[in-house]
N, C-alpha and C positions, 0 to 999 in steps of 0.2 A: 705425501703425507698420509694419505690414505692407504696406499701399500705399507707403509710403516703401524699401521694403525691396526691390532689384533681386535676387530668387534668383539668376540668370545669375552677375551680381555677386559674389554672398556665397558660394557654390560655388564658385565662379571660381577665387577667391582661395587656393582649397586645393586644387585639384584643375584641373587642365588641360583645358578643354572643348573641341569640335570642334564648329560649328555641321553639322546633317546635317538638313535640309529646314527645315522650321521649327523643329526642335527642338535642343538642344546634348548632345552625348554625350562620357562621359570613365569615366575606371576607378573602380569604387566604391569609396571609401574606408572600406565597412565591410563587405567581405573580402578574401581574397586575390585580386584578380580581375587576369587577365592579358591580356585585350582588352576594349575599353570598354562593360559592361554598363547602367549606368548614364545615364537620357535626364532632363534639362531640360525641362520644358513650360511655357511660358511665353504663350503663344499662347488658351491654354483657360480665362480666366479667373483665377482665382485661382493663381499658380504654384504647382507642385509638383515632384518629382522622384522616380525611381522605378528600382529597381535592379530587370532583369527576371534574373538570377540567383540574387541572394541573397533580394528581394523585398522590402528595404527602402524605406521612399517616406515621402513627408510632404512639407511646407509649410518654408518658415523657420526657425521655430520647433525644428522636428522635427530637421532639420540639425543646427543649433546643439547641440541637446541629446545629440544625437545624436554627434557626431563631435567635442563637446568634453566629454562626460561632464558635463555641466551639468545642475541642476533646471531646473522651467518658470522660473522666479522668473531665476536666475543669466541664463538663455537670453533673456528680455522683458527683460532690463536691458540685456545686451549689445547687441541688436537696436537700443534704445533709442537706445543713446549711440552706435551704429553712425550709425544715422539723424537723431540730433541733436535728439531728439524726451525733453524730462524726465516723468520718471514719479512719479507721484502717492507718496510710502510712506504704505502705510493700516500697521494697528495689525499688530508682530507674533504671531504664533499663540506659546503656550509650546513651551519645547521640555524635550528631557531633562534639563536642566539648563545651569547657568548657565555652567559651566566647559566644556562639552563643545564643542569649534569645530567648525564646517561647509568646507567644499570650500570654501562662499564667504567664513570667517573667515580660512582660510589664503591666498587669493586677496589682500586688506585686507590684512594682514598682510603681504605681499612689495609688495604696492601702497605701504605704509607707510616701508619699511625702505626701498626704492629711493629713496622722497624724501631720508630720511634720508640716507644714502647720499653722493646730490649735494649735500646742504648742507653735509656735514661738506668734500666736496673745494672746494667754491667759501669754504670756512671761511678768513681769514688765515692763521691761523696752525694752524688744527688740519690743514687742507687742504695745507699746505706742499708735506709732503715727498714727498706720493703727485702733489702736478703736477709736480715734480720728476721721477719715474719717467717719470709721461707722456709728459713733454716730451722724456725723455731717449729713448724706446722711439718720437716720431717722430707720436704721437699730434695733431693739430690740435684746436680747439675743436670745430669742426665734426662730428668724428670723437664728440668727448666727448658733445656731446649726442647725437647721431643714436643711439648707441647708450646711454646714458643710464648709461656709467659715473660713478662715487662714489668714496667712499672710508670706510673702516671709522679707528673711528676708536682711538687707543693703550689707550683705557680700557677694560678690561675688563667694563665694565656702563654703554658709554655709549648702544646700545640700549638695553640692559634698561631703565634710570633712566629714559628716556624715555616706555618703554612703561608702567610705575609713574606715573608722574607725568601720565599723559591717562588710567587707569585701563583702558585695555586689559587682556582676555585674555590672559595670561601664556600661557597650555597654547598657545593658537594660532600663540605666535609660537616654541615650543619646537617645535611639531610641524611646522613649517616648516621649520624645520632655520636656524632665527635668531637661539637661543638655545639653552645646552645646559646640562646639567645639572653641578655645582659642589659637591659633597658633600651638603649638605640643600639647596642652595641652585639658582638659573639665576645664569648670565653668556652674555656674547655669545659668537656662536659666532667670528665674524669680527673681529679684530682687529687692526688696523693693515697692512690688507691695499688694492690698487687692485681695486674691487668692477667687476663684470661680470653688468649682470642676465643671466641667462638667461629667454627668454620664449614664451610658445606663438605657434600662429602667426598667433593674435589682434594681436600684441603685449603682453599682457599679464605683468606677472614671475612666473613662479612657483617660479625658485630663484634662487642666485646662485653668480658662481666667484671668486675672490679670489685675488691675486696678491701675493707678499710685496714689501712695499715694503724692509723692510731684509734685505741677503742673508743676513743669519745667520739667521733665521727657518725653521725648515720646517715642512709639506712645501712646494715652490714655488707650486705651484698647490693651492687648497683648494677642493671642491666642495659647495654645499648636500648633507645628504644627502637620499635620496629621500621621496619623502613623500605623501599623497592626490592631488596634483597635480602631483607633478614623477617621470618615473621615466625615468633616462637613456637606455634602452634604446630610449625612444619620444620621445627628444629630440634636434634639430639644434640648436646656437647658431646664430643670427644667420639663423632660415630666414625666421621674420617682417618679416625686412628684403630678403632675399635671394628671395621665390616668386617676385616679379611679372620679378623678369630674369632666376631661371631657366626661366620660361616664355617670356619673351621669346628670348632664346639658343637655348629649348629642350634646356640642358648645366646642369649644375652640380657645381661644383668642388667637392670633399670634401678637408679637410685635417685635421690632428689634433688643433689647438688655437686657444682664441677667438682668443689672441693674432695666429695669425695669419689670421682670419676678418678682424677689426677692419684690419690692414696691409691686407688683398688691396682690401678694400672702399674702403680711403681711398685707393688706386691705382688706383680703376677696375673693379677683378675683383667687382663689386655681386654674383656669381652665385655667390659661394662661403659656404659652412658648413661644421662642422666637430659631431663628436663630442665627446664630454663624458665624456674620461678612460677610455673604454670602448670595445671592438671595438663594428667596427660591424655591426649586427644587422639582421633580417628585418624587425620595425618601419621602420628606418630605411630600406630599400630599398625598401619599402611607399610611403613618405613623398614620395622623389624618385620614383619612379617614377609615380605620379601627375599630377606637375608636367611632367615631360623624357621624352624619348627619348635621350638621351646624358649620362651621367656620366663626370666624371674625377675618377680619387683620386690626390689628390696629396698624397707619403708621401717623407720623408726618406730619403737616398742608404743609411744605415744598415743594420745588418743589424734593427737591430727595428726600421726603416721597411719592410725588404722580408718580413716577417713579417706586416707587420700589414696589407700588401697583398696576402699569399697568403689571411690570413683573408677582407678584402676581399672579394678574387674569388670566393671559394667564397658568400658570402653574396649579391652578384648574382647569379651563373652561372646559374642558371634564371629569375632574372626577364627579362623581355621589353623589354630595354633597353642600351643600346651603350655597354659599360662599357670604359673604357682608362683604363691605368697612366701616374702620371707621375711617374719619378721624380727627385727633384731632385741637385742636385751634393752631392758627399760632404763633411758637414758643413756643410752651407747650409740654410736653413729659410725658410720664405716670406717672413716677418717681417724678414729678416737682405737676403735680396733689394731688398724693394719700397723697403728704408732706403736701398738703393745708390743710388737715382732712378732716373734716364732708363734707364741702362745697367741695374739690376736687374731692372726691370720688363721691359725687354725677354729677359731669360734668363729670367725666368720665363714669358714669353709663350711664349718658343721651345719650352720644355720641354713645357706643356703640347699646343701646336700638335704636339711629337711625341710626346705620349701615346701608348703601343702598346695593341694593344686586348685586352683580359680574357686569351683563350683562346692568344696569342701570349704573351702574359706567363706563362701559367702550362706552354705548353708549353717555353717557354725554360727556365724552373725546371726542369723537368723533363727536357729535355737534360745539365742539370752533373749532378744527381742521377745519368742513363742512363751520363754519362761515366766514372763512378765503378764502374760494373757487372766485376764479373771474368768474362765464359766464358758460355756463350751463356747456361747456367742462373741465371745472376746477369743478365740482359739478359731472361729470359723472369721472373724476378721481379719485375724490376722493374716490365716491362709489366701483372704482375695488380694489384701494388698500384695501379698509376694506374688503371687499369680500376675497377677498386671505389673508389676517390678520387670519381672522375668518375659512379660509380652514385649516392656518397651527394650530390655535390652536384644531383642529377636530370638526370641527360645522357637517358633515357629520356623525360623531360616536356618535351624540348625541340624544335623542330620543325628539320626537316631540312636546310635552311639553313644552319643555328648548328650542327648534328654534321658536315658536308661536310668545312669545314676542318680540324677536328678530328682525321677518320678518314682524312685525306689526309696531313697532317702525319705522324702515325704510321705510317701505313702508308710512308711513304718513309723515317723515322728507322730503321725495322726489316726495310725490304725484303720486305713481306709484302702482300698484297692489302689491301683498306679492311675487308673482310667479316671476314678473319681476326683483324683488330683489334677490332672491337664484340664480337666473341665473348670475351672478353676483359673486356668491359661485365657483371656480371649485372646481369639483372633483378631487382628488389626488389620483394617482393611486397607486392601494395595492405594498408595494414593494415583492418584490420574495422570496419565505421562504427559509432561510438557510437551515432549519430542520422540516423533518416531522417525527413527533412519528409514529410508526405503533401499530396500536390499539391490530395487533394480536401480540402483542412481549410487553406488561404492564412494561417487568423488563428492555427493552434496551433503554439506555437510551443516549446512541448516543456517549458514548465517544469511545476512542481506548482501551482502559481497556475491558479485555475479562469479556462478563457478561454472567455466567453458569447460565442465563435462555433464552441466543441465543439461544441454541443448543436443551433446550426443544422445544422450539416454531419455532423451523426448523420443528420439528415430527407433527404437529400437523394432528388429524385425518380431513375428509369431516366435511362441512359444519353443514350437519345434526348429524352427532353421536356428532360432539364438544358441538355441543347447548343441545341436549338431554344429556349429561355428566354434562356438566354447569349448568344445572338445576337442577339437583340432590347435589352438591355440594353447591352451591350457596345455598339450604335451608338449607345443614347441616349448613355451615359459618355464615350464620344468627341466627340461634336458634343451638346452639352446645348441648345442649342436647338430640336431636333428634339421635345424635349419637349411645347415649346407646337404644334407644326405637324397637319396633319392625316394620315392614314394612310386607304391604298387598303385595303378590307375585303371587295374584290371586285365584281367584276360593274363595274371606276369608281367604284365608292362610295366616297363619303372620310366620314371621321368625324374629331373630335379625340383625339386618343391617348386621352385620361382618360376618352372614354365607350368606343372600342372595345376598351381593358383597362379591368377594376378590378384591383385586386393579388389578392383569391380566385384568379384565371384561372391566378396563376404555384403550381405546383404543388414546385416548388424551394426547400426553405424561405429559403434562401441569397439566391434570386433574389426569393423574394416581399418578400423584408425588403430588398433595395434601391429595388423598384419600389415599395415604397411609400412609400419615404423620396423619389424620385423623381415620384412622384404628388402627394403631399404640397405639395411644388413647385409645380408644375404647373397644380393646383387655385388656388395662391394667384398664378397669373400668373408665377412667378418659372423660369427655366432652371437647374437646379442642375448648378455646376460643382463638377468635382473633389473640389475643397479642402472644397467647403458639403457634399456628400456624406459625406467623411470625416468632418465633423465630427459630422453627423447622426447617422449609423451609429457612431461611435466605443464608441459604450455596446456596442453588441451585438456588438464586435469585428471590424468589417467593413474596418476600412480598407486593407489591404493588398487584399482583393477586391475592393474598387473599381479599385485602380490596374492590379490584373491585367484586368478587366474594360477597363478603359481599352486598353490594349494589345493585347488581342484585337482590340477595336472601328476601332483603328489597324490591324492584320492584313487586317481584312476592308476597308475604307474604301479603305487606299492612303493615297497624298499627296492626292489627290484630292479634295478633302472635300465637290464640288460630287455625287459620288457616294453621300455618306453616305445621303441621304432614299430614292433608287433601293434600299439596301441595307437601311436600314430598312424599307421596302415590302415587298421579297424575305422581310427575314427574319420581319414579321408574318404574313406570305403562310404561311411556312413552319410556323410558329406553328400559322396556323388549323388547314391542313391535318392534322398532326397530331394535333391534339384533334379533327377529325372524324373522324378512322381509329379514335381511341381512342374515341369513342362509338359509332361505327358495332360496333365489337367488345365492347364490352360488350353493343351491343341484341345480338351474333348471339350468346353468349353467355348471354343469358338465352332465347332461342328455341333451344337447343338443352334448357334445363331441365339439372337437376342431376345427371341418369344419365347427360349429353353424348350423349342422341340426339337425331335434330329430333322437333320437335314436327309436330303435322298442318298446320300453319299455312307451307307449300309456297310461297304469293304472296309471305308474309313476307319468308320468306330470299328468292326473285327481289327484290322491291324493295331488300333490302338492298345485293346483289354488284350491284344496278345502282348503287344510291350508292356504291357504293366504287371502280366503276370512275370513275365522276364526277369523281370528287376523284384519280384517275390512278392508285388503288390496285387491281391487279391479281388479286392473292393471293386465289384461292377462300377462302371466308367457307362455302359451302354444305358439310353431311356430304355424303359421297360416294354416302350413298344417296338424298338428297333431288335429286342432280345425275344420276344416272343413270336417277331417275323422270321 
């Protein structure tokens, strides 16, 4: 599954990559990262990926589970049916009980409802009146499946009855938000409504939004509520359909409802999503931003359209991405557009084509607001409020570029210099870190959960023997071939790595415990890549040090990788030398004896400081009385 499995690929599709030598680089999707920290490798065997910020990394697998909050089981399924490859089900383990549902019951469960869904609309007669809606709202077939809307249907329990009669999990499909509670009893949550999955960006359903088919009904639009796997905050409709053109375009159109996600898309606009009944939040600008360099929010001519583009803007304003405003004609909506045909579609193309961008939209609000001002004290209030506006949405985290215009703007609406304006800006002070990583402990990662790569990184050798270890390793983890290859041990002499280390030599516990799982290898003929490392090491906590190890090795190497064995050579070289300095000082050491004078043995120390200059180390080794006799 995993050789079927293109990382490049499966990343991709969530995240916007950049090819950058042999490897793919794009923004990590699991922090707030606002230049591309996150490298693709796919070149080194077995792929992996690796955020050299946050220090996330892994395989396929790791991803998946990773960035969709999936068990290993949910993650090897998906992969599975990604790759087209069916997986065995062995017997399940018990669980806490029989009622209790899982992330992957609630998953089944919207997987269920959705079919549902579509067969009650393609129903004669029960389906009627919701393709009547359809058709009336401009919908095609084409439209209907691609998006895989349904229809609920008049019966109050014609889920439920269904899910009763195949003996499903009741609690799963209640905790879904797909049945609701009914005095002692369930009934359906959705009822005679045109159904709209909502789905991650798998494609999978994990809510739904429902649109009244008869108008006396309300509210108009009804949303799952939220639930283990759906929480709107960290949801687009229609992104599952919409990543690969907003990457394509590189843009994508943000509007405020599926309805009109579902128009924009059946006219063409493949690059538009929409929020789910809620302002749009930090997750959400997390999500495009990932994918694009330019977003447009397109928000009704309204005054709670131009509301919910002032929140808008505040919610990009420090991310690192070209956000402009578009707002539509007064009392027109995209849906209301794209229905005019030829002629709509082009007013909305025009609109968007003059989308104004974030910081001009917000300084224009803030002209009618300025216009309003009485007497210069009312003209200097107004200026602090925007000032601290502009502090809370991070004008200080923003690079100087993106404040130019800004402090030019102002500084002309007020007749005052740029400088006199930022003063005007406070500063906000950093708040106090909960948590600091410590850089020498890669695998602790700060919970109460014992992590068995503490207790390596308790061992850790000096300064010097760690980095001289780390260098050696860091090239094999780079180029794992080099594994099997031989090494210059001086004077021309070559040896095979595995006789001129044994793992005893690495005095790093950190380091010995990769080089052995690397030996290990090596012994059995085998080059261990990345991914075989991690897994190797996984027990003792080591994998994130392997991928940081990788990256150093990439550091030291270059593009170049016909340099890695020259680099390897240097850094055994370097190796040696140091554990000859540290044995040479331990003998002088012991011929000093315990009261730290020399002993009568005068040749002694001469032969010593002649080895140590041998080896290019300089540093008197002799007491200063043994040197001045």
């Amino acid at each position: 599954m995993l050789a079927a499995t293109d990382l490049v690929s499966l990343i991709g599709e969530h995240v916007t990559l950049r090819k950058k030598g042999r490897e793919h680089v794009g923004l990590c999707p699991f922090h707030d990262d606002r230049s591309p920290s996150m490298h693709v490798v796919s070149h080194k065997g077995t792929p992996f990926f690796k955020c050299f910020a946050c220090g996330e990394s892994g395989g396929a697998i790791d991803f998946v589970m990773k960035y969709h909050k999936m068990d290993f089981r949910e993650a090897l399924r998906l992969l599975a049916d990604r790759a087209g490859i069916e997986l065995t089900q062995r017997a399940q383990p018990e669980t806490a009980g029989p009622d209790a549902p899982t992330r992957g019951d609630l998953m089944q469960a919207n997987a269920f409802a959705e079919q549902f869904f579509r067969n009650v609309l393609a129903h004669p007669q029960a389906g009627a009146a919701a393709r009547q809606v359809a058709s009336k709202r401009g919908l095609d077939q084409t439209t209907i499946e691609t998006f895989g809307i349904g229809a609920a249907p008049t019966d109050w329990e014609g889920l439920l009855k269904l899910v009763r009669k195949r003996g499903y999990n009741q609690r799963a499909y209640h905790e879904a938000g797909l049945l609701k509670e009914r005095g002692s009893g369930l009934r359906d949550a959705f009822v005679n409504r045109l159904m709209f999955p909502i789905c991650d960006q798998m494609g999978r359903p994990i809510a739904f939004g429902g649109r009244v088919i008869d108008p006396e009904d309300q509210p108009k639009y009804l949303n799952s509520a939220e639930s283990a796997v759906f929480q709107k905050s960290r949801t687009l409709y229609g992104l599952h359909l919409a990543q690969r053109a907003i990457q394509q375009h590189n843009l994508a159109i943000v509007c405020e409802g599926y309805m009109d996600v579902v128009a924009l898309h059946q006219a063409g606009f493949t690059h538009a999503v929409a929020t789910l009944g809620t302002a749009l939040s930090e997750d959400h600008a997390r999500l495009l931003t990932r994918l694009c360099d330019r977003v447009v929010l397109l928000f009704d001519g309204d005054e709670a359209g131009q509301k919910a583009a002032d929140r808008a803007v505040e919610v990009f304003f420090s991310h690192p991405v070209d956000v402009r405003i578009a707002i539509l004609p007064q009392g027109q909506d995209p849906d209301d557009l794209v229905r005019q045909g030829d002629a709509g579609r082009a007013v909305l193309q025009q609109v968007i084509d003059g989308a104004v961008e974030a910081l001009t939209f917000l300084i224009d609000r803030f002209r009618v607001v300025l216009a309003r001002a009485e007497g210069g004290a009312g003209r200097q209030k107004r200026l602090e409020e925007f000032g601290q506006r502009l502090a809370d949405l991070g004008y200080w985290s923003m690079s100087g570029v993106r404040k130019g215009p800004v402090l030019l703007t102002l500084a002309h609406l007020f007749r005052v210099p740029a400088d006199e304006v930022e003063k005007h800006v406070p500063r906000r002070r950093a708040r106090p870190a909960t948590h600091v990583e410590s850089k020498s402990a890669p695998g602790d990662n700060g919970s109460t959960t014992h992590d068995p790569a503490a207790d390596l990184f308790a061992e850790r050798a000096p300064r010097a023997r760690r980095v001289a270890e780390e260098d050696v390793l860091s090239v094999l983890v780079f180029q794992p071939e080099l594994a099997l290859s031989t090494v210059d041990v001086g004077d021309g002499h070559l040896l095979p790595l595995c006789e001129a280390f044994q793992p005893q030599a690495f005095q790093d516990a950190p380091c010995r415990t990769v080089f052995e799982a690397i030996f290990e290898h090596a012994e059995s003929g085998v080059a261990p890549d990345v991914a075989g490392l991690q897994a190797h090491l996984a027990g003792a906590g080591l994998e994130r040090y392997v991928t940081d190890l990788y990256a150093r090795g990439r550091d030291l190497c270059g593009d170049d990788e016909s340099r890695a064995h020259a680099r390897l050579n240097a850094a055994v070289r370097g190796l040696d030398q140091l554990r000859d300095r540290e044995t040479l000082r331990r003998r002088a050491e012991a011929l000093r004896g315990s009261s730290g004078e020399p002993t009568a043995d005068v040749p002694a120390f001469v032969r010593l400081l002649e080895e140590r200059r041998a080896i290019g180390d300089d540093r008197a080794v002799l007491p200063r009385s043994v040197r001045s006799g």
